[in-house]
C-alpha positions in Angstrom: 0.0 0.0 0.0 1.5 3.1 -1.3 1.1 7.1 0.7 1.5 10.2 0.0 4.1 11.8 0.8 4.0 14.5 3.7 4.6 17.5 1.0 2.0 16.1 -1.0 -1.0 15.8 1.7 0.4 19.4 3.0 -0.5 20.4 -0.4 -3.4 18.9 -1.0 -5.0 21.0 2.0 -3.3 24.4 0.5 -5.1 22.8 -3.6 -6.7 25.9 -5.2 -10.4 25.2 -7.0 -11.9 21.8 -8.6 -9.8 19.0 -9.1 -9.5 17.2 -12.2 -10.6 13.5 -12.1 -9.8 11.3 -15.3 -11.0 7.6 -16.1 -10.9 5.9 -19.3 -13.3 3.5 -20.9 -12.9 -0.3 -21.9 -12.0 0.8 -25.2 -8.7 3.0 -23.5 -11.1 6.6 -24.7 -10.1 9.1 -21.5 -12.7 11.0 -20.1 -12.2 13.9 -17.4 -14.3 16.1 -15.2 -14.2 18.9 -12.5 -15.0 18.1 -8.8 -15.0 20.6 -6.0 -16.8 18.1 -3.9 -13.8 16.2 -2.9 -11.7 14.9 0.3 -8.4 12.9 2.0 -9.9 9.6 3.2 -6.5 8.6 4.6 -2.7 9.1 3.8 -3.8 6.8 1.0 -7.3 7.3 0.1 -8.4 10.6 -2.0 -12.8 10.3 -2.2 -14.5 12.3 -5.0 -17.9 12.3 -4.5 -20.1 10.9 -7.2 -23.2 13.9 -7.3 -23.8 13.5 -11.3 -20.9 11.2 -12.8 -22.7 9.0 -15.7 -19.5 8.4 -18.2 -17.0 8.5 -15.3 -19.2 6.1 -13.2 -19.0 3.8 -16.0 -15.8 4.0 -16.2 -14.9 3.2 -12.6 -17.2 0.2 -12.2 -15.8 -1.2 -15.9 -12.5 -1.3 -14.0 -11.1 1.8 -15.0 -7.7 3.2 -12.7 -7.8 7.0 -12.7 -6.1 10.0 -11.7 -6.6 13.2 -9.4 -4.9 16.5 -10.6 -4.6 19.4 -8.4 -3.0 23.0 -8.3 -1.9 25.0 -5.2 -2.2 28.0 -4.1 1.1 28.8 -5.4 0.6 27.5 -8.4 2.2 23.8 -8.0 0.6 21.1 -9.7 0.3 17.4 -8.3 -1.1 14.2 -9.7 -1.7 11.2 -7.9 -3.0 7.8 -9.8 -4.2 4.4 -9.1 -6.9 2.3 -9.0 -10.5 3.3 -8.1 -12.7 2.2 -5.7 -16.7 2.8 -6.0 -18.4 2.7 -2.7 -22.1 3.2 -1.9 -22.1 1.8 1.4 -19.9 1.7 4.8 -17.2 3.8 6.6 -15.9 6.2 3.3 -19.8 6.0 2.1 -20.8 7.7 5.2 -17.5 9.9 5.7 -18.4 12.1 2.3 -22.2 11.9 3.0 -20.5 14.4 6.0 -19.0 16.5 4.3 -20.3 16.6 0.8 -23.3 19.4 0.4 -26.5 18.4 1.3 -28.0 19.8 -2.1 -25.8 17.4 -4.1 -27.2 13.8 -4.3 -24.0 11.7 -3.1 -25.0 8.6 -4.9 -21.2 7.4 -4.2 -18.3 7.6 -3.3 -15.1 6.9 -5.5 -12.1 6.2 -4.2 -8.8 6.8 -5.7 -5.8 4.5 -3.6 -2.7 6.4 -4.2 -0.3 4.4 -6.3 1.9 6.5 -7.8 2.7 10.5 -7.5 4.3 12.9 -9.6 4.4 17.0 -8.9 4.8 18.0 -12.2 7.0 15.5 -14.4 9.2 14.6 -10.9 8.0 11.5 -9.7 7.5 11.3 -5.8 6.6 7.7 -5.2 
């Protein structure tokens, strides 16, 4: 089980705006969307909540590993990938149903464990 590292989870508290989530399909087509509605699980959990994914939801339950991109406020970028979890029950279920807006459905939540990292094109684990 991979982590961030400590720069990286400082950073992703100081990440400016939406983040950038990106799947790809069983036929290797990428797809990516904003989210704003998203959260650090653990050291190596990042949740995005599913409020109205329909191509990336596909995606995820096909099988599909993703990434998470982010900016600080600075201006430094991050990416952390690996595979995705989609969870509409239990402990991360009920963790974003906490903290994601009440007027937004939260039909699930996806879960990207961190395998690799990379600020900018320096990879960090």
């Amino acid at each position: 089980m991979a982590f961030l590292p400590e720069s990286v989870s400082k950073a992703w508290e100081d990440r400016d705006g939406a983040v950038v989530l990106a799947t790809v399909d069983e036929k290797g087509n990428p797809n990516s969307i904003y989210a704003t509605c998203v959260s650090k699980f653990s050291e190596d959990s990042l949740v995005v909540a599913d409020n109205y994914f329909d191509k990336t939801r596909k995606n995820i339950l096909s099988g599909s590993k993703g990434s998470i991109l982010f900016i600080t406020r600075e201006g430094k970028s991050f990416q952390i990938k690996g595979k995705i979890e989609y969870h509409k029950a239990g402990e991360i279920f009920e963790d974003m149903k906490k903290w994601n807006p009440q007027n937004h459905p939260g039909h699930a939540a996806a879960v990207l464990k961190v395998e690799e990292v990379y600020s900018g094109s320096e990879r960090l684990l």
